[in-house]
N, C-alpha and C positions, 0 to 999 in steps of 0.2 A: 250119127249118134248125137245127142243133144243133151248138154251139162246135167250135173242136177242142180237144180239151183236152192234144193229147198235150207242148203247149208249157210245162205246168202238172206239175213233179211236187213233188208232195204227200205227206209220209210223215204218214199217218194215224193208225196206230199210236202213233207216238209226240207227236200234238197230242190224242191223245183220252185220252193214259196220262198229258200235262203237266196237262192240263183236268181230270181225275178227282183227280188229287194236290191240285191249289188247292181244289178244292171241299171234299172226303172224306177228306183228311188228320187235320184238324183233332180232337180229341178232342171229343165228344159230352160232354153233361151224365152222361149213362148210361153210362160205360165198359164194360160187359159185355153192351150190346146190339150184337149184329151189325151191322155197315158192309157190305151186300151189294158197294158200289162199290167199298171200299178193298179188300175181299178178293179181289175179280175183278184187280182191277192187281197185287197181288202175287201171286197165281195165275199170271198171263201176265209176271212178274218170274222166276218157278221158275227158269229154262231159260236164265236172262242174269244168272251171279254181281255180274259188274262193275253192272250195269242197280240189282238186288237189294241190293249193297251200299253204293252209294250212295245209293238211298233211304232206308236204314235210318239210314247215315251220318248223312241230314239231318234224320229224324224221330225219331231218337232220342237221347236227354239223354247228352251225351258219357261220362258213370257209366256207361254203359250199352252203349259200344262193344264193351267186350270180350266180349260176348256175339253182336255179328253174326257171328264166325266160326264159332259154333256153326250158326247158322240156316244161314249160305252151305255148310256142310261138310254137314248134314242134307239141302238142298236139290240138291248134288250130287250125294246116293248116292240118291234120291228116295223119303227116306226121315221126310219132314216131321208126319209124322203123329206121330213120337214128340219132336217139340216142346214140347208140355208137361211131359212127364217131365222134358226136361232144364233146363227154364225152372225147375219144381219144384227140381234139382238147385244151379242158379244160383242159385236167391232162398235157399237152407238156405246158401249158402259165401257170398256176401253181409250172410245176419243172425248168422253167427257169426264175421264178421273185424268188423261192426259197421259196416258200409260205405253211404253211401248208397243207395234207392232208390225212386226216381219212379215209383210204384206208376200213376199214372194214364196218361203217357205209354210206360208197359214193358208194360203190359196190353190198352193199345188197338190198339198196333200188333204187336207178340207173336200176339193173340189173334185180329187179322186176316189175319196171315200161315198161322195151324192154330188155327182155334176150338175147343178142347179141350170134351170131353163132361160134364156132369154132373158129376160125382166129381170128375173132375181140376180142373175151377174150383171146387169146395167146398175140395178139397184149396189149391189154391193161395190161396184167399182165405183158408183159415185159416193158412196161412202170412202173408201180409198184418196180418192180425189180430194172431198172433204178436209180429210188428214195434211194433204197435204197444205193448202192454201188457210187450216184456221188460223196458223202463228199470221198470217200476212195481213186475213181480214181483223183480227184484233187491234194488231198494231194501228193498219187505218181508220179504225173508229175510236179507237186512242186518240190519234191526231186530228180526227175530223171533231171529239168532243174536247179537246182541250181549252181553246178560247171560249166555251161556253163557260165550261167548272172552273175556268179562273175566274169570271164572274161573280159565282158564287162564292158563298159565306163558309171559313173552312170546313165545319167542321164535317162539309156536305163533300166538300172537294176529296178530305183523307179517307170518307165511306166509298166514294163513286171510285179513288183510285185505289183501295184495298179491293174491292169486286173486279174491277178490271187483273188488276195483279193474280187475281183467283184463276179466272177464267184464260 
């Protein structure tokens, strides 16, 4: 004889999509290896902005908000596959106002919402890259222009080291 169960309702969906987050949220030692779990929950997130934006709300580093309405505005027009283009677009306006960014939590969850192909993670890693070595190359061409602009005539030396100080 078999329960009745119709006295039991159960939304599934959304204990197996809270279950998946506590487990699959979490960033891996590997950030650029696939999360088949976490990418399945934001796949079934596409289609529920509110659902979508508050997840991202919670797993992503508050630096990092002003970029879910890009994903939520892509994810409207279903149009997610050009996510990394614009992620690419984000990290280049990010490393040229000098802004932080949490390269491991923006890439693991980023990259499980549209796992970009090949190219597009060389490209985006070397943007990463980028990030890291600009403080280094500034300073050397700091140091490599210095004996020139002492040469010159001040008032050329306090414009050339104000744009350096800029950048």
């Amino acid at each position: 004889m078999l329960p009745d169960i119709n006295d039991k309702i159960i939304n599934y969906n959304q204990d197996v999509v809270d279950s998946w987050i506590k487990i699959d949220v979490l960033p891996t030692q590997r950030i650029h290896e696939v999360n088949y779990n976490l990418i399945t929950i934001i796949f079934l997130m596409l289609d529920y902005p509110k659902k979508l934006t508050i997840f991202l709300k919670t797993h992503l580093p508050k630096i990092h908000h002003d970029f879910i309405p890009i994903v939520i505005e892509l994810a409207a027009k279903k149009s997610i596959q050009l996510l990394p283009h614009y992620l690419a677009d984000y990290l280049i306006k990010k490393i040229y106002n000098k802004e932080e960014i949490d390269q491991k939590s923006l890439v693991h969850i980023i990259y499980s919402v549209c796992f970009p192909n090949t190219s597009q993670r060389l490209y985006i890693e070397n943007l990463f890259k980028l990030l890291e070595i600009i403080d280094v190359v500034t300073l050397v061409a700091f140091s490599v222009l210095l004996p020139f602009v002492l040469k010159l005539n001040p008032p050329l030396i306090f414009s050339i080291l104000k744009f350096l100080v800029k950048s």
